[in-house]
C-alpha positions in Angstrom: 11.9 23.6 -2.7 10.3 26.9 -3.6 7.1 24.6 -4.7 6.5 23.8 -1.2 6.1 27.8 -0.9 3.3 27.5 -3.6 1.6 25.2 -1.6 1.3 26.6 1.4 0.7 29.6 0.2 -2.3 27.7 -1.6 -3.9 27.3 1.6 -2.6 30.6 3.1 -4.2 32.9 0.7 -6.3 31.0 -1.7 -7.7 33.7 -3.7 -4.0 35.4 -4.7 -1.9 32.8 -5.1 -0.9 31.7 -8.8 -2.0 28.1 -9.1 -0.1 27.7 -12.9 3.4 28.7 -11.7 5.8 26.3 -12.6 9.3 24.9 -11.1 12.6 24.0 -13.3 10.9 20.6 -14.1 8.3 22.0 -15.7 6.0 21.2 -12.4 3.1 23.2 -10.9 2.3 23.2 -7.3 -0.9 20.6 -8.0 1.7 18.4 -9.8 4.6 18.7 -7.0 1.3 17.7 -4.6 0.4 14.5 -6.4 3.5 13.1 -7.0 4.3 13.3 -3.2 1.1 12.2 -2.3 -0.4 14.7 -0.1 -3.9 14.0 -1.7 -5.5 16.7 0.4 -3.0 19.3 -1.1 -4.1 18.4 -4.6 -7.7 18.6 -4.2 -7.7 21.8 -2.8 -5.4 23.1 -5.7 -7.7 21.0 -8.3 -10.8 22.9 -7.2 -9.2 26.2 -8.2 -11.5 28.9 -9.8 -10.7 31.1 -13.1 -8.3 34.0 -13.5 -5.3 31.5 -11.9 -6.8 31.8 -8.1 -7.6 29.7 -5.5 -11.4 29.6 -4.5 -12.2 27.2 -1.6 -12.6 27.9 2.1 -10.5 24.5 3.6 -8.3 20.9 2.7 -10.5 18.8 1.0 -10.2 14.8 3.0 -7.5 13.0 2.3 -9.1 9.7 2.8 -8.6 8.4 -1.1 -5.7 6.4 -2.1 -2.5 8.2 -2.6 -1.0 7.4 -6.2 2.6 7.2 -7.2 3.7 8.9 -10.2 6.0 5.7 -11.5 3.5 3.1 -10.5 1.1 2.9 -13.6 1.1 -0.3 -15.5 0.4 0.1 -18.9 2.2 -3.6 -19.8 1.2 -7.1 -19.0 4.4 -8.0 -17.7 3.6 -11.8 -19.3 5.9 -13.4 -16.5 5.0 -16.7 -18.1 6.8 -16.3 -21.1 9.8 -14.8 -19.7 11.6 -18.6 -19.8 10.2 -19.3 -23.1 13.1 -18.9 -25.4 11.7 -20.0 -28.8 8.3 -17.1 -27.9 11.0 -14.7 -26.8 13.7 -15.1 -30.0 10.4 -15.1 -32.2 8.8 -11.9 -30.5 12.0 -9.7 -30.5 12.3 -10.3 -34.2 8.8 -9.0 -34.8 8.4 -5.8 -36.8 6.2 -3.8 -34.3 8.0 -4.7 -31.4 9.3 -1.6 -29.3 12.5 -1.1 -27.9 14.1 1.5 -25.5 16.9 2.5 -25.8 19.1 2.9 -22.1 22.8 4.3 -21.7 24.1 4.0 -18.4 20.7 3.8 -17.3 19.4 7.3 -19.2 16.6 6.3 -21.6 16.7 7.5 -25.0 13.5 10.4 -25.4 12.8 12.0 -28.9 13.4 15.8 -28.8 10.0 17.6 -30.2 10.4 19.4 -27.1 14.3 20.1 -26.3 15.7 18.2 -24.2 19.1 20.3 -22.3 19.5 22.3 -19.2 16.9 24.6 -18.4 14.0 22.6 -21.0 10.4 22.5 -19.1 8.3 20.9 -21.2 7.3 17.3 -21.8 8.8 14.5 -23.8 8.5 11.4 -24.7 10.4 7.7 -24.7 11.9 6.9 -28.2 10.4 3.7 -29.8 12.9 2.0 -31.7 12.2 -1.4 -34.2 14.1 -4.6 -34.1 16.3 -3.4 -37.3 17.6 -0.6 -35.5 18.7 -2.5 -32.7 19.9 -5.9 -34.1 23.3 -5.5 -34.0 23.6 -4.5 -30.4 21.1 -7.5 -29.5 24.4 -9.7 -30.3 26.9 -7.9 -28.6 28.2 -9.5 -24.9 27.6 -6.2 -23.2 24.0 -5.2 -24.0 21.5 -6.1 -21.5 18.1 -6.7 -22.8 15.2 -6.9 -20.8 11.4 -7.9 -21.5 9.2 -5.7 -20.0 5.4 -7.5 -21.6 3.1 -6.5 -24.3 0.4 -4.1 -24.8 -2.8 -5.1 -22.9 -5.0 -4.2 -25.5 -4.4 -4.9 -29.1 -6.4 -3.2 -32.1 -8.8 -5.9 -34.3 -7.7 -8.5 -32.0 -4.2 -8.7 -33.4 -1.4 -10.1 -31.2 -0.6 -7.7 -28.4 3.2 -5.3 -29.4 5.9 -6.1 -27.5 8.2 -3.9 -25.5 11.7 -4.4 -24.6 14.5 -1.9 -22.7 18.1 -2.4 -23.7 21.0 -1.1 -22.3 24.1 -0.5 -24.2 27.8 0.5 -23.8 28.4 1.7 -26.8 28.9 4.9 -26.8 26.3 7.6 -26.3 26.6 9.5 -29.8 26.9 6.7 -32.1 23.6 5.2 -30.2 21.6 8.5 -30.6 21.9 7.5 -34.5 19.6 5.0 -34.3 17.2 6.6 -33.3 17.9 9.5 -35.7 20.5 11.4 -34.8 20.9 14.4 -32.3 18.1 16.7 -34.0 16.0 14.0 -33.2 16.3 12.9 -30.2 18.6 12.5 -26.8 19.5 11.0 -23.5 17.9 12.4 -20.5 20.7 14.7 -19.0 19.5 14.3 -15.2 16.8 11.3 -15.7 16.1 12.2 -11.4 14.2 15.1 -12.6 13.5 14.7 -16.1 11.5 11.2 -15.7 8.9 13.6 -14.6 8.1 15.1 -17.9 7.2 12.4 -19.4 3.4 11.0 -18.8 2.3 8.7 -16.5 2.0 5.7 -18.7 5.4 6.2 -20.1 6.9 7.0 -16.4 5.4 3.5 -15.2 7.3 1.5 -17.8 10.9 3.6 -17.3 10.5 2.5 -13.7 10.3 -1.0 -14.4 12.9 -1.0 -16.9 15.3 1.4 -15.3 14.9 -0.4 -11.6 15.7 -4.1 -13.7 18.7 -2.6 -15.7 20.3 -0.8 -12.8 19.9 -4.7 -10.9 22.3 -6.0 -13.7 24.8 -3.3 -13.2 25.1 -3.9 -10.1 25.2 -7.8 -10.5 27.5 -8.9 -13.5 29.3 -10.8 -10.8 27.8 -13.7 -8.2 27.4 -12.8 -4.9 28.6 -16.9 -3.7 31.5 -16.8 -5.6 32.4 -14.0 -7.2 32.7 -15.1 -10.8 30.8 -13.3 -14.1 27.1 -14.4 -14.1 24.9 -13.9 -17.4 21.0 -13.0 -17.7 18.6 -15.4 -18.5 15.0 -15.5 -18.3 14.1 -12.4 -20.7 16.4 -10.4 -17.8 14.9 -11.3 -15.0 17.4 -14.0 -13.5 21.2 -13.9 -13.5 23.3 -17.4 -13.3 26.7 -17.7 -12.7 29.1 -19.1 -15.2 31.3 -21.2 -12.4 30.1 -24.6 -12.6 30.8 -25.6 -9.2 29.1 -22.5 -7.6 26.5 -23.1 -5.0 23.8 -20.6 -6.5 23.7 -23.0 -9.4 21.9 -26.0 -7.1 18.1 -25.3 -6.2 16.9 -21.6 -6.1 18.7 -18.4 -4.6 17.4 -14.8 -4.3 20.6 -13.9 -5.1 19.9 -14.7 -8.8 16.9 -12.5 -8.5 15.6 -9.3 -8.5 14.5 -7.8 -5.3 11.0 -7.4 -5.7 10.3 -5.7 -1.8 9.6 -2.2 -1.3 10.4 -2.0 2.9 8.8 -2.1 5.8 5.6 -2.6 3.9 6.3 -5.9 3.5 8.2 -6.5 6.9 5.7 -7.3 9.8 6.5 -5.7 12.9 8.0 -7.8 15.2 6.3 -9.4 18.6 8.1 -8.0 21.8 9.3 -11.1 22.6 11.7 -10.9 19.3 12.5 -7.1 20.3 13.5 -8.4 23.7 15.8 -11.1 22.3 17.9 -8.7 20.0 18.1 -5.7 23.3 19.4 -8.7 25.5 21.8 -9.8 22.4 23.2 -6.4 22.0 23.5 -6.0 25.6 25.8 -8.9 25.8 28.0 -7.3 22.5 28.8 -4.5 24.6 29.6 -5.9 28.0 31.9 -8.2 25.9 33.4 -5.1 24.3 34.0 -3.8 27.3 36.2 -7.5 28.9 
C-alpha cells in the first residue's frame, strides 16, 4: 500500500519525492502506476528530471489507452492447429520446442536472480526441451497445453513452439529437470512474483496459468459428474461417460470461459430491469404466505 503513498506524494511535492524507491516486489511507484492503469499517474512520473526528482507542474491527460501488465501477446495462439493431432504429436517432439514447467499452478523460473522471500529483482520463465519433459508427457496426470508458436522466425525457419505443462509430481524431483535447485525454482507467491518477470513473459504465464487452473477445476463434467479428459491441444475437456449429454452437439461447459465481465455483457433495456424487480417482488410476497 505504501506505493500509493509514493504516488501521491508524486504529485504533492514533485521536486522531493524519490521517484526510484521500490516496494517488496521489486516495483517503483511508475511501475505500481502502469500496472493499474492510472495512465495519467505514469506520465507524470515518466517525465521526471535527474537527481531522482520530480519536475513537472500538473497530470499529464489520460486520454491514451490504459495497458494491462498480463495482456501482451508474444504467441500466435495457431487456434487452427489445436485439433490437428498428427501437427500437434509431430511439433511437441520437435527439438526447439519450449516447455513450461507448472506445479500446482506455480511456473518453473531459473534462479540468476534468487528466487525466496524477500528477492526484488527480475527473473525469468524456464525453457525446458522435449527430452526433459518426455516422460511426464505420458503420465495420466500431466496436463499439457499448447499455447502457439513464435510470430517471427529467424531465416524463415518454421516458427518454435511453446507449450505449458502441469505436473503432480512432486515439486523437488521436477526442479531436476530443469537443473536442480541452484538453478532454478517455483515461484513461492506467483500473485506477486509474476510481476518480475517482463512483459512478454508475463503475457504468456497468463494464458497458460488462466488454461491450467480451468483443468483443475474441471477434471469432472459439470452434466454428469464423471472424469472428463483434455482434448484439443487443452483447450476442450470431454467426458468419458458415453451416455452423457455434453457428448451430443457443442456445450460451453467443455470449454474455457473466454469472457472478461461486464465488458462483454450489454446493459440491459428497462423493460428487462422491470421484469426481474416485478419477479423478485413476487419471491418475497410469496415468502412472506
Amino acid at each position: 500500500m505504501w506505493s500509493w503513498w509514493i504516488i501521491m506524494a508524486a504529485g504533492a511535492f514533485p521536486s522531493s519525492c524519490d521517484r526510484l524507491c521500490v516496494n517488496g516486489s521489486a516495483q517503483t511507484a511508475y511501475d505500481v502506476a502502469k500496472f493499474w492503469g492510472h495512465g495519467h499517474i505514469a506520465a507524470l512520473l515518466a517525465r521526471s528530471g535527474g537527481g531522482g526528482g520530480l519536475s513537472g507542474g500538473g497530470l499529464a491527460g489520460g486520454g491514451g489507452a490504459q495497458e494491462n501488465f498480463f495482456s501482451r501477446e508474444p504467441l500466435d495462439r495457431l487456434s487452427s492447429r489445436r485439433a490437428d493431432a498428427v501437427w500437434m504429436d509431430a511439433t511437441q517432439s520437435r527439438l526447439d520446442s519450449v516447455y513450461l514447467l507448472f506445479s500446482r499452478l506455480s511456473p518453473m523460473v531459473s534462479t540468476g536472480a534468487k528466487v525466496s522471500a524477500g528477492a526484488k529483482g527480475p527473473c525469468r520463465l524456464r525453457r525446458l526441451s522435449y527430452q526433459a519433459v518426455r516422460d511426464l508427457l505420458q503420465q495420466p496426470e500431466s496436463v499439457l497445453v499448447f499455447l502457439g508458436v513464435e510470430r517471427a522466425a529467424a531465416g524463415g525457419a518454421e516458427p518454435r513452439a511453446w507449450f505449458a505443462l502441469d505436473s503432480s509430481e512432486d515439486a523437488g524431483e521436477l526442479l531436476k529437470r530443469g537443473g536442480g535447485q541452484q538453478e532454478c525454482s517455483f515461484l513461492t507467491t506467483p500473485n506477486r512474483d509474476l510481476l518480475r518477470l517482463s512483459e512478454e513473459e508475463a503475457g504468456v504465464v497468463a494464458q497458460a496459468r488462466s488454461v491450467l487452473a480451468w483443468h483443475d477445476r474441471y477434471r469432472f463434467c459439470p452434466t454428469c459428474g464423471a472424469r472428463t479428459r483434455p482434448e484439443d491441444a487443452g483447450y476442450k475437456r470431454s467426458c468419458l461417460e458415453p451416455q452423457c449429454r455434453s457428448r451430443q452437439g457443442v456445450h460451453n461447459t467443455c470449454y474455457p470461459r473466454v469472457g472478461t465481465g461486464p465488458a462483454h455483457n450489454p446493459p440491459a433495456s428497462p423493460a428487462h430491469n422491470a421484469t426481474l424487480k416485478n419477479l423478485s417482488l413476487n419471491q418475497q410476497k410469496e415468502r412472506k404466505v
